[in-house]
PDB file as gemmi writes it, atoms N, CA and C in Angstrom:
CRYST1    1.000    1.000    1.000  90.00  90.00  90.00 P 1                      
ATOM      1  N   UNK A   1      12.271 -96.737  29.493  1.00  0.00           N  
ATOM      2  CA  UNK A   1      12.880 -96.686  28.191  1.00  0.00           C  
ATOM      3  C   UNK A   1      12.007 -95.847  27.277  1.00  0.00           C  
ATOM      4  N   UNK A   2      12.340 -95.124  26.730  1.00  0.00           N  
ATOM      5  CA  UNK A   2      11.940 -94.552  25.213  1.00  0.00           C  
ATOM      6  C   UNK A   2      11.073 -94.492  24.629  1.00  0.00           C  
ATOM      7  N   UNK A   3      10.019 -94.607  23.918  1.00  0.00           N  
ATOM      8  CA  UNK A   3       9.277 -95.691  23.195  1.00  0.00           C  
ATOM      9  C   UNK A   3       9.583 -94.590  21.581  1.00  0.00           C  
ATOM     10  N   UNK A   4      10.149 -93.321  21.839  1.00  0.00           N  
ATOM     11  CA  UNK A   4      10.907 -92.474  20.388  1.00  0.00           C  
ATOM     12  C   UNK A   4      11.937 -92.821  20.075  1.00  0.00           C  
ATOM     13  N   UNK A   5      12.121 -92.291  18.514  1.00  0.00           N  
ATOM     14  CA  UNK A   5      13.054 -92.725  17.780  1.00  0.00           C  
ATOM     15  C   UNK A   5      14.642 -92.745  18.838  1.00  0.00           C  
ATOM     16  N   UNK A   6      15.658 -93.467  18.128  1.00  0.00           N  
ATOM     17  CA  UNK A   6      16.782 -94.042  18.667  1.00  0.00           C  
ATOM     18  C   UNK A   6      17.788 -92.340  18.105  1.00  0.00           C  
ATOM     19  N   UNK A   7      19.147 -92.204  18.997  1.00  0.00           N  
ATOM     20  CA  UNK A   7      19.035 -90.957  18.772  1.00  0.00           C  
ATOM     21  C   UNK A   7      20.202 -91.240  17.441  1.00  0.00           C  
ATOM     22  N   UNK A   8      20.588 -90.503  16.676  1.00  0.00           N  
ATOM     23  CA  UNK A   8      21.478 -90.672  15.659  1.00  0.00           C  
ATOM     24  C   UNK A   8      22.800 -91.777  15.363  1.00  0.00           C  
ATOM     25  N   UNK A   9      23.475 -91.437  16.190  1.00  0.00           N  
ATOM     26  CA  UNK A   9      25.093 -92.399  16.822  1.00  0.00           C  
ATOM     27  C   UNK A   9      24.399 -93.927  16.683  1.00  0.00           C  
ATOM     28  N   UNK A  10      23.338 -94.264  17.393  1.00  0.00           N  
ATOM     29  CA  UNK A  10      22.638 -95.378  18.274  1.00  0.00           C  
ATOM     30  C   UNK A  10      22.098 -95.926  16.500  1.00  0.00           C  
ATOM     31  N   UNK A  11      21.376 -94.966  16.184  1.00  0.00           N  
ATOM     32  CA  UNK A  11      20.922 -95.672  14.666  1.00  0.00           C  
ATOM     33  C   UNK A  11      22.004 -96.218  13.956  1.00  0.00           C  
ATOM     34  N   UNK A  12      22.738 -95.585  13.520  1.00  0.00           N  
ATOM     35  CA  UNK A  12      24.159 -95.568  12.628  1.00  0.00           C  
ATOM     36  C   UNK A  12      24.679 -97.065  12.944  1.00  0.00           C  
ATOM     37  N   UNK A  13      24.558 -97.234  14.170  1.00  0.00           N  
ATOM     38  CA  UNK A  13      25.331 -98.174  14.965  1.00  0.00           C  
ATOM     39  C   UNK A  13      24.493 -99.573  14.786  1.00  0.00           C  
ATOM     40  N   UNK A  14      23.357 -99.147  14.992  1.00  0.00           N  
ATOM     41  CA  UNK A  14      22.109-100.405  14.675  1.00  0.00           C  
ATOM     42  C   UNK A  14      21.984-100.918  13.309  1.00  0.00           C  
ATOM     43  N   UNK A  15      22.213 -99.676  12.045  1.00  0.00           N  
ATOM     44  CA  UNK A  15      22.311-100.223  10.969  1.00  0.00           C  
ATOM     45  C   UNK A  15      23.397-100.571  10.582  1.00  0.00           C  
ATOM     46  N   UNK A  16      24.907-100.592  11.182  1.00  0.00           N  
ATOM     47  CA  UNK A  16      25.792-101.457  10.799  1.00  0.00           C  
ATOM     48  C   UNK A  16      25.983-102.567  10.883  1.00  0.00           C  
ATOM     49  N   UNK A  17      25.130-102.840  12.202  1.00  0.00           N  
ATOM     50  CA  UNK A  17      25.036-104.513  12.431  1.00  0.00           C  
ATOM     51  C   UNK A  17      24.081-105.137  12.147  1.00  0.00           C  
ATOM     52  N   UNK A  18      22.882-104.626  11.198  1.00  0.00           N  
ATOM     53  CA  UNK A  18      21.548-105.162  10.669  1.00  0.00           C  
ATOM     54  C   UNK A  18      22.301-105.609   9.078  1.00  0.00           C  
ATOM     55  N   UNK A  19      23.202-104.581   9.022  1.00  0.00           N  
ATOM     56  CA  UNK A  19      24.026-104.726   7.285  1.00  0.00           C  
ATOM     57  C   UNK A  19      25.166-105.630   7.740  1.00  0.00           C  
ATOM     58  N   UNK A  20      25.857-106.066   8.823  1.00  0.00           N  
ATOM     59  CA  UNK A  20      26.691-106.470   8.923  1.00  0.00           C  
ATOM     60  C   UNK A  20      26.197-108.367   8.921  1.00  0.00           C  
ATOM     61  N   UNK A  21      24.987-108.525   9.745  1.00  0.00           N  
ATOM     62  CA  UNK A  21      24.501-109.953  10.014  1.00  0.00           C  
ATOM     63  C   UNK A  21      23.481-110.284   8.650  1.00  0.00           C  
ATOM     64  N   UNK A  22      23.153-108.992   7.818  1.00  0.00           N  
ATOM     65  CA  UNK A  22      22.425-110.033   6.315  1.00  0.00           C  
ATOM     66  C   UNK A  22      23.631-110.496   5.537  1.00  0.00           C  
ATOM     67  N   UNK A  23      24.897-110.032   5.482  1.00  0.00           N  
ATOM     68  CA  UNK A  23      25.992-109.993   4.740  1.00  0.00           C  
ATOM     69  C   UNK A  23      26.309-111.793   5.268  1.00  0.00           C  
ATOM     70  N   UNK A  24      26.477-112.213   6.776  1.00  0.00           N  
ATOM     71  CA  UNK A  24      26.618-113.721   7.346  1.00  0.00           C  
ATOM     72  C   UNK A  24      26.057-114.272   6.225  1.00  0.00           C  
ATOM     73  N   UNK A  25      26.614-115.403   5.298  1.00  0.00           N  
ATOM     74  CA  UNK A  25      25.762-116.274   4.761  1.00  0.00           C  
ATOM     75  C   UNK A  25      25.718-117.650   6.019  1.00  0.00           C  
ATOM     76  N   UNK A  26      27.159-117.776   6.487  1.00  0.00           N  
ATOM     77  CA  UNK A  26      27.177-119.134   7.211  1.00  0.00           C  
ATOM     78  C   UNK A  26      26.160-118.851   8.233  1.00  0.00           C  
ATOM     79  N   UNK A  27      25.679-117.588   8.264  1.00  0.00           N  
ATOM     80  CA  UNK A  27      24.517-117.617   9.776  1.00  0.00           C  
ATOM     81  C   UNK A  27      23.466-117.312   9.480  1.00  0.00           C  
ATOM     82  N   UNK A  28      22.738-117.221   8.141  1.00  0.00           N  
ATOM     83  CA  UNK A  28      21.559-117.107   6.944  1.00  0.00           C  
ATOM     84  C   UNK A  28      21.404-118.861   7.282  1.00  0.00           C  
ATOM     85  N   UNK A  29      22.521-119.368   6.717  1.00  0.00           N  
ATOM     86  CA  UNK A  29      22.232-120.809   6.376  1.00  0.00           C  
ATOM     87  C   UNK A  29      21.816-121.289   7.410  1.00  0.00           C  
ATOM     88  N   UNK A  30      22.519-121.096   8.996  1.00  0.00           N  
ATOM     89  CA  UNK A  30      22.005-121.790   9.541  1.00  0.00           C  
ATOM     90  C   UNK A  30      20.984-121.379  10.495  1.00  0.00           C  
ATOM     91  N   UNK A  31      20.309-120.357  10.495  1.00  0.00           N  
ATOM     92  CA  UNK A  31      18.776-119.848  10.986  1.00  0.00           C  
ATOM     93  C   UNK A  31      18.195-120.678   9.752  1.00  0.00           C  
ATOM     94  N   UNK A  32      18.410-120.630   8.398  1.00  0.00           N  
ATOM     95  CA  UNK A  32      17.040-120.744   7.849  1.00  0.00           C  
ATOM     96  C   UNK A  32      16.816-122.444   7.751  1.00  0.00           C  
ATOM     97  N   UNK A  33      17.987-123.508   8.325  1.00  0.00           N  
ATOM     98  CA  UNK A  33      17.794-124.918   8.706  1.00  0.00           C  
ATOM     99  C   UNK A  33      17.216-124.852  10.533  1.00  0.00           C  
ATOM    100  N   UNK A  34      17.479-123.859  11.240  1.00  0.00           N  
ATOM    101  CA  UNK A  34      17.120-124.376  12.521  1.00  0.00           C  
ATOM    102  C   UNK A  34      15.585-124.202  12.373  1.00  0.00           C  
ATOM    103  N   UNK A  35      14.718-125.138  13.246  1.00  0.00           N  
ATOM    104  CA  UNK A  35      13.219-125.335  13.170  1.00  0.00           C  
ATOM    105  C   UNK A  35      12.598-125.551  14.694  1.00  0.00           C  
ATOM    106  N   UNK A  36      12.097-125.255  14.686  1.00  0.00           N  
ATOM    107  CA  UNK A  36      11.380-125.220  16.054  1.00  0.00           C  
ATOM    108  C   UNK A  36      10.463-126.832  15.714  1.00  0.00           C  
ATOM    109  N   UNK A  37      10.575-127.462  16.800  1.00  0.00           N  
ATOM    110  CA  UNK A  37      10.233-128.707  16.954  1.00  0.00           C  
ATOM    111  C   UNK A  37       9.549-129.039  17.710  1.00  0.00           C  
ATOM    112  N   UNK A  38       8.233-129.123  18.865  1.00  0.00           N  
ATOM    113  CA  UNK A  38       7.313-129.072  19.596  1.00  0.00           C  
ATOM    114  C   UNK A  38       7.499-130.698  19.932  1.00  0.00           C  
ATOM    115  N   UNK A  39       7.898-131.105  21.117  1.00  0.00           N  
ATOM    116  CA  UNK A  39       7.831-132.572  21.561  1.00  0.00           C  
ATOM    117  C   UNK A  39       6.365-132.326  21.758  1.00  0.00           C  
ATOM    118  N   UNK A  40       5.809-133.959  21.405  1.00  0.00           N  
ATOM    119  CA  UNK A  40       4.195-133.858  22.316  1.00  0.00           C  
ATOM    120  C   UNK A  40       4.086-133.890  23.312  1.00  0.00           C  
ATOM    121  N   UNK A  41       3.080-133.354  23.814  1.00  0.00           N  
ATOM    122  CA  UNK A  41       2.966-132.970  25.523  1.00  0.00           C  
ATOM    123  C   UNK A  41       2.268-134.195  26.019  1.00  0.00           C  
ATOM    124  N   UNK A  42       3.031-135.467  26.737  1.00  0.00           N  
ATOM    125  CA  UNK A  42       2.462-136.334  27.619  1.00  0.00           C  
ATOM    126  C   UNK A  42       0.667-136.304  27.623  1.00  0.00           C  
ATOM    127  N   UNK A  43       1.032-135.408  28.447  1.00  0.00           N  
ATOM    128  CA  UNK A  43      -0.501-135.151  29.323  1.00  0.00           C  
ATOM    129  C   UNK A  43      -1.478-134.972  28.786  1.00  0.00           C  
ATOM    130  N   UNK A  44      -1.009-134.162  27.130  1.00  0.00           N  
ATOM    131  CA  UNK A  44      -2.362-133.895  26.203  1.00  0.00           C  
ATOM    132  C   UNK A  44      -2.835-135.319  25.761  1.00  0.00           C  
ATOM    133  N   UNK A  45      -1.899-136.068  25.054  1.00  0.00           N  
ATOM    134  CA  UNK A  45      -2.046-137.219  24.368  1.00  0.00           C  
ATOM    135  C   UNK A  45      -2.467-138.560  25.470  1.00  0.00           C  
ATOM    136  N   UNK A  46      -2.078-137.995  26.904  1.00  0.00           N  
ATOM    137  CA  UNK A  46      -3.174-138.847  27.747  1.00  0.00           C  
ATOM    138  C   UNK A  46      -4.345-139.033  27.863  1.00  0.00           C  
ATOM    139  N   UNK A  47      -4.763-137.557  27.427  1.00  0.00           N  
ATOM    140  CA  UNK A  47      -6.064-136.969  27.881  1.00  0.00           C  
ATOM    141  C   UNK A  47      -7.689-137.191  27.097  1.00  0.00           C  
ATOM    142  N   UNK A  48      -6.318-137.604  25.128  1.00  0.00           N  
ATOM    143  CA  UNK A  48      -7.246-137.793  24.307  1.00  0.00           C  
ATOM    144  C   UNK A  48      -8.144-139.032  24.616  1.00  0.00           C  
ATOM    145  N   UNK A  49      -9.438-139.222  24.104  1.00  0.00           N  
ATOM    146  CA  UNK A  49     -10.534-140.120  24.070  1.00  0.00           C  
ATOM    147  C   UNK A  49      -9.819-141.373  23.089  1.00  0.00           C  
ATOM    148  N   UNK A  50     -10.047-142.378  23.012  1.00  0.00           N  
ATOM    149  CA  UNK A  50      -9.629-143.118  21.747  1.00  0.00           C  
ATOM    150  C   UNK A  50     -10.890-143.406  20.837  1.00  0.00           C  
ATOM    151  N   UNK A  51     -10.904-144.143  19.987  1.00  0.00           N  
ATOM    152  CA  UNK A  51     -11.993-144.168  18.757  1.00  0.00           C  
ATOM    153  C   UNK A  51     -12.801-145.696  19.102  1.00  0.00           C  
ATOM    154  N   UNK A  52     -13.680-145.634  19.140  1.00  0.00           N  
ATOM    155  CA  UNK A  52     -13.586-147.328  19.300  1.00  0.00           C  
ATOM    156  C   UNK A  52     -13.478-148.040  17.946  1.00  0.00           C  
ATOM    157  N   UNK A  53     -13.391-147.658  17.177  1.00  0.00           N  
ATOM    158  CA  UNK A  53     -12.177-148.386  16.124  1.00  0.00           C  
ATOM    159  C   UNK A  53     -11.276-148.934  16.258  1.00  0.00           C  
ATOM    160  N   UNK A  54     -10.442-147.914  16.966  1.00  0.00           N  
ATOM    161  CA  UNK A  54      -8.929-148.055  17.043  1.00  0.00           C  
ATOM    162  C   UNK A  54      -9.118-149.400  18.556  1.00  0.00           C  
ATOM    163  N   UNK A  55     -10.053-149.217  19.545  1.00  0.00           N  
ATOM    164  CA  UNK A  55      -9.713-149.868  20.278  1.00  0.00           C  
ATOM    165  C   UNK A  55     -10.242-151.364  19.860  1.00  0.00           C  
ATOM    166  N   UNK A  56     -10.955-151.448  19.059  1.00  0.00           N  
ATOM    167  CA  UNK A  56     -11.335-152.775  18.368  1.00  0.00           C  
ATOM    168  C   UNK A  56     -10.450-153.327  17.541  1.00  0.00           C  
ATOM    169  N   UNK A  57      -9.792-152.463  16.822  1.00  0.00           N  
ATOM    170  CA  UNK A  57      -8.341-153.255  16.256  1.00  0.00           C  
ATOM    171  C   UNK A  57      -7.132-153.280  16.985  1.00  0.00           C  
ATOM    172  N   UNK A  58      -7.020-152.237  18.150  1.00  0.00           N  
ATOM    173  CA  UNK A  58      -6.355-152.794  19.297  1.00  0.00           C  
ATOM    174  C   UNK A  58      -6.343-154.650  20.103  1.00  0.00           C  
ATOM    175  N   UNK A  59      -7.395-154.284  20.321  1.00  0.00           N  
ATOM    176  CA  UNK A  59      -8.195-155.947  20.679  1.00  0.00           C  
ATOM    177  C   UNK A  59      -8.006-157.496  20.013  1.00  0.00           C  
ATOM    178  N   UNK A  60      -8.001-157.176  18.602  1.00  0.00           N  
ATOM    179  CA  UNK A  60      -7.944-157.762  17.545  1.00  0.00           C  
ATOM    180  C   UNK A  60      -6.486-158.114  17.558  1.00  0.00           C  
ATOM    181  N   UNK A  61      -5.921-157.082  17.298  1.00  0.00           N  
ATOM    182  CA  UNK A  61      -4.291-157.216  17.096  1.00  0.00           C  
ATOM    183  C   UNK A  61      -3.497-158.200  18.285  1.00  0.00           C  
ATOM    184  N   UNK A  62      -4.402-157.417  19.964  1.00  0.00           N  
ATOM    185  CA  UNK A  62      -3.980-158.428  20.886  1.00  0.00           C  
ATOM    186  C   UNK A  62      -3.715-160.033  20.750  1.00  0.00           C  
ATOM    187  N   UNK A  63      -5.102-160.126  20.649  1.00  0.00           N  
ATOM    188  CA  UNK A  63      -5.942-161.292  20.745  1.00  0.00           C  
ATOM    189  C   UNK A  63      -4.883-162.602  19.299  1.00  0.00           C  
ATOM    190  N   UNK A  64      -5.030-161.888  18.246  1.00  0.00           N  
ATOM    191  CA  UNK A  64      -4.404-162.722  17.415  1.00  0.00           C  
ATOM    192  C   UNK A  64      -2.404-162.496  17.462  1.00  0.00           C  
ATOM    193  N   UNK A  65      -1.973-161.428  17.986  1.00  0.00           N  
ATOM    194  CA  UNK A  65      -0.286-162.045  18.829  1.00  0.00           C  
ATOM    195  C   UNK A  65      -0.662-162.826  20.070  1.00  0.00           C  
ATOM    196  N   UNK A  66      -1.511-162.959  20.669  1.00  0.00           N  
ATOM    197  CA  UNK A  66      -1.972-163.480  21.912  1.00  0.00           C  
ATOM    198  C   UNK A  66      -1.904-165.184  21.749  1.00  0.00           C  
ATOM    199  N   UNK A  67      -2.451-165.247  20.615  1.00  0.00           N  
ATOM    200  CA  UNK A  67      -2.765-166.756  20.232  1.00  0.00           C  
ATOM    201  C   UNK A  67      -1.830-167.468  18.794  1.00  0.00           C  
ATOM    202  N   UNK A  68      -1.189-166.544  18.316  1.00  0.00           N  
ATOM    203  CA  UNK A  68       0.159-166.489  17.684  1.00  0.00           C  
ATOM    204  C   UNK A  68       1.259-166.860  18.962  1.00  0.00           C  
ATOM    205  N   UNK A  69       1.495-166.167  20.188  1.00  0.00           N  
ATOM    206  CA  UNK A  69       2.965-166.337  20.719  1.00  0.00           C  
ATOM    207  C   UNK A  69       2.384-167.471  21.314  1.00  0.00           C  
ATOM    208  N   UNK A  70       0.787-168.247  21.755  1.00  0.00           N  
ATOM    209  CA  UNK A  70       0.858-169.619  22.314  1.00  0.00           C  
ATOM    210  C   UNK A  70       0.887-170.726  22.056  1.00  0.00           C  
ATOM    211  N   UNK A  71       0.703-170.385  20.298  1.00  0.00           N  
ATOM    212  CA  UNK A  71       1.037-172.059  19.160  1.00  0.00           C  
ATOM    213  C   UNK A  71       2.621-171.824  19.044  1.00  0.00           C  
ATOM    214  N   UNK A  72       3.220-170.634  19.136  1.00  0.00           N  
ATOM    215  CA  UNK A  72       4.734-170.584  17.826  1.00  0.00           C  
ATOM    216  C   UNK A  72       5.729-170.412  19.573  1.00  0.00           C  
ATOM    217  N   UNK A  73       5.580-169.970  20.351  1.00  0.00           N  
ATOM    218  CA  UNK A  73       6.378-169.329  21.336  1.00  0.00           C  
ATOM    219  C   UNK A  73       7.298-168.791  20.750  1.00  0.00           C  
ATOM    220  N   UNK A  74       7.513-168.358  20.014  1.00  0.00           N  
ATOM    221  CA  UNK A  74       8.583-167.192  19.257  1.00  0.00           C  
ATOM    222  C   UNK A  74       8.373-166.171  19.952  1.00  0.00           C  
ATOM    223  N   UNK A  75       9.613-165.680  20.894  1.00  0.00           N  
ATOM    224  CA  UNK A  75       9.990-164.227  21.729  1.00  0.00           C  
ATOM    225  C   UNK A  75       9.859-163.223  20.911  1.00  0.00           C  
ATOM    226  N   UNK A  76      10.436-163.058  19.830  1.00  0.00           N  
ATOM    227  CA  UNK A  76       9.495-161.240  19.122  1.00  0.00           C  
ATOM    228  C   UNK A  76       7.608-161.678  19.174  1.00  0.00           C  
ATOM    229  N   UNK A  77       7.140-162.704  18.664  1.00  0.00           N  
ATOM    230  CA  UNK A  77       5.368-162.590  18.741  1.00  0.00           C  
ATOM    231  C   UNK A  77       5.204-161.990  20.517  1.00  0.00           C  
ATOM    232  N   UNK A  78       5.728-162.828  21.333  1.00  0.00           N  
ATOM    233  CA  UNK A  78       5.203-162.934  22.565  1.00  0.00           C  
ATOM    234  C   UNK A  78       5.974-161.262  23.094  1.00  0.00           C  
ATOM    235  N   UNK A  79       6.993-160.839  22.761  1.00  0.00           N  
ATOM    236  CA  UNK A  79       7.288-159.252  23.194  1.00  0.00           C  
ATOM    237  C   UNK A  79       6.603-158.675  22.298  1.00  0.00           C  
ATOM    238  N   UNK A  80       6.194-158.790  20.763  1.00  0.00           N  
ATOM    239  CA  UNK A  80       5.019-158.006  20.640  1.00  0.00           C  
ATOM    240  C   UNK A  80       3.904-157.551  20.994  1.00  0.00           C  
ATOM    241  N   UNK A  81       3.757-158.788  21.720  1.00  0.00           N  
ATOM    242  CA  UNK A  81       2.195-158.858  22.747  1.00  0.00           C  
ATOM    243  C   UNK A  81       2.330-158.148  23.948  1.00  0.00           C  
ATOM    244  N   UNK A  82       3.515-158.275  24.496  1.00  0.00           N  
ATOM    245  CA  UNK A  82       3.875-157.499  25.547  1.00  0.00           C  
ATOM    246  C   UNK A  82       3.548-155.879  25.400  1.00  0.00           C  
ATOM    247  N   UNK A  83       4.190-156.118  24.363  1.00  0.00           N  
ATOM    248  CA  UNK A  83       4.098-154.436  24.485  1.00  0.00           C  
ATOM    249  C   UNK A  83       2.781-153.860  23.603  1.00  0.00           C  
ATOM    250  N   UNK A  84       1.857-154.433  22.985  1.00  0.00           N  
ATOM    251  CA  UNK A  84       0.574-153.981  22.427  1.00  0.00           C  
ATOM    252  C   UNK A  84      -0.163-153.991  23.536  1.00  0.00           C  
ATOM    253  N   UNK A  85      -0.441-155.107  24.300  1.00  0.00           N  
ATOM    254  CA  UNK A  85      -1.164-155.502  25.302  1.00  0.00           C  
ATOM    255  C   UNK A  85      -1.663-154.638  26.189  1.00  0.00           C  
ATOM    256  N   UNK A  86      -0.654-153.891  26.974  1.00  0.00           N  
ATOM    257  CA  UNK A  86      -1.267-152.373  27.863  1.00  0.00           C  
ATOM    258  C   UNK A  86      -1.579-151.692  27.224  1.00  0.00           C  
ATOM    259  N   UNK A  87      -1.283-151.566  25.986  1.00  0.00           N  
ATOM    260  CA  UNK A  87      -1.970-149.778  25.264  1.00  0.00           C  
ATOM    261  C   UNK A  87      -3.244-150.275  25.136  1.00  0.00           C  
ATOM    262  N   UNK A  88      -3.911-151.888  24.777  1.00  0.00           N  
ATOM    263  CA  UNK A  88      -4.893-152.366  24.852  1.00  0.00           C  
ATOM    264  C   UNK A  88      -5.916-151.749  25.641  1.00  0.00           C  
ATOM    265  N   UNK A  89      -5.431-152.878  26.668  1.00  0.00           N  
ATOM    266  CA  UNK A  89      -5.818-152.089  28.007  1.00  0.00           C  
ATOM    267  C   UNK A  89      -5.929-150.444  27.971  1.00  0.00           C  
ATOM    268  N   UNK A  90      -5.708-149.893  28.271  1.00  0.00           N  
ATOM    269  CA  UNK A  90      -5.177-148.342  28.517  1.00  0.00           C  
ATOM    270  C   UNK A  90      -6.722-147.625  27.403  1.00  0.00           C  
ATOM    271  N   UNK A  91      -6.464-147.967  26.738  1.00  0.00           N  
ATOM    272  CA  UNK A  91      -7.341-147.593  25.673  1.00  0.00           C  
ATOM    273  C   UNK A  91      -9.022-147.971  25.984  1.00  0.00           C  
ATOM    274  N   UNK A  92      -9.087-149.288  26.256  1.00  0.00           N  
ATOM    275  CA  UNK A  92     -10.175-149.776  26.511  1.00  0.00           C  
ATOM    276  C   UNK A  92     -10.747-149.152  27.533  1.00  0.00           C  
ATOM    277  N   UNK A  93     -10.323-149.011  28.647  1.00  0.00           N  
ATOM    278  CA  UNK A  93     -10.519-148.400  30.356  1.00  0.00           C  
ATOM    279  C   UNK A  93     -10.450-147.296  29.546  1.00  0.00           C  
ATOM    280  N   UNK A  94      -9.795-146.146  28.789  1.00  0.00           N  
ATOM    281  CA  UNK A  94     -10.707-144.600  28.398  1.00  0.00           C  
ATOM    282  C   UNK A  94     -11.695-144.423  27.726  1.00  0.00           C  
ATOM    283  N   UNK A  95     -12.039-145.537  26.871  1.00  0.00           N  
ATOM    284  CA  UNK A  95     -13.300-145.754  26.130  1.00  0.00           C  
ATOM    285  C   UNK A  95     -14.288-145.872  27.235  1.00  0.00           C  
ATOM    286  N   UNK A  96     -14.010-146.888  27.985  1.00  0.00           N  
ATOM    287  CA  UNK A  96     -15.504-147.415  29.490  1.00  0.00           C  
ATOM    288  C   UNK A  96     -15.534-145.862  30.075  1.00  0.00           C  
ATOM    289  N   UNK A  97     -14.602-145.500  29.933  1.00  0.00           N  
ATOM    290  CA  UNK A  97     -14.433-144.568  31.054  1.00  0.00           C  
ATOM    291  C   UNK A  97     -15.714-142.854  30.682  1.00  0.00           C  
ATOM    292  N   UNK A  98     -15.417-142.892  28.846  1.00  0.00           N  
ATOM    293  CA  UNK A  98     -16.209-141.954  28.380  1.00  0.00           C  
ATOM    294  C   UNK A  98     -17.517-142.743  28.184  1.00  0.00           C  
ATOM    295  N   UNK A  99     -17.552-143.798  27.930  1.00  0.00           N  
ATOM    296  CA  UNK A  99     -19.452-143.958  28.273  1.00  0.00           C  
ATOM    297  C   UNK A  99     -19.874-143.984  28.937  1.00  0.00           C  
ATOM    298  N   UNK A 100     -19.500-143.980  30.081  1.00  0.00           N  
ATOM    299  CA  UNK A 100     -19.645-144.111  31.618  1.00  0.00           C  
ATOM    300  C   UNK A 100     -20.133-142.863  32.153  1.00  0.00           C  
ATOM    301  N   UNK A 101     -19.645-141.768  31.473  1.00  0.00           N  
ATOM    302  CA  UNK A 101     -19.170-140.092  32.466  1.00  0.00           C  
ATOM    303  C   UNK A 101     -20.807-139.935  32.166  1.00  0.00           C  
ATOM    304  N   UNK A 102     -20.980-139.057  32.548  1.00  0.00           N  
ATOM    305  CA  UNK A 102     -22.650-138.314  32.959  1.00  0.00           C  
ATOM    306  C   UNK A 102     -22.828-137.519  31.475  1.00  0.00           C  
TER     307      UNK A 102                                                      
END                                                                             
């Protein structure tokens, strides 16, 4: 291909449809709402270290739905626990895991 100017006809033709698509408002409007949206990538957010902050109020949080769902047995405390409980875990084992490394 080319890498010189476009030959006359070819221009003419290019600027009718550069004047023809700023003239679109309904297709202005909707380029300037579409957004590029980046899902997070699994693997990065696996990869991160956690704080031991976060895993101490992880712990905390367990520990007191832990002993909340065994006085009240109320099913939201005890599925709360359920589902805090492994990130617990999960968190804790990457913390051991970075004091551990060499």
């Amino acid at each position: 291909m080319a890498t010189g100017r476009l030959p006359d006809h070819e221009q003419r033709i290019l600027d009718a449809l550069e004047r023809d698509l700023r003239r679109d408002r309904r297709l202005d409007r909707r380029l300037s709402t579409l957004r590029w949206r980046p899902r997070p990538d699994l693997a990065r957010l696996l990869a991160r270290r956690p704080h031991p902050v976060l895993v101490a109020l992880l712990v905390a949080v367990s520990v007191g739905l832990m002993v909340t769902g065994i006085s009240t047995s109320h099913p939201g405390v005890i599925w709360a626990f359920a589902l805090v409980w492994p990130l617990t875990l999960f968190a804790a084992f990457r913390l051991l895991c970075r004091w551990t490394e060499p």
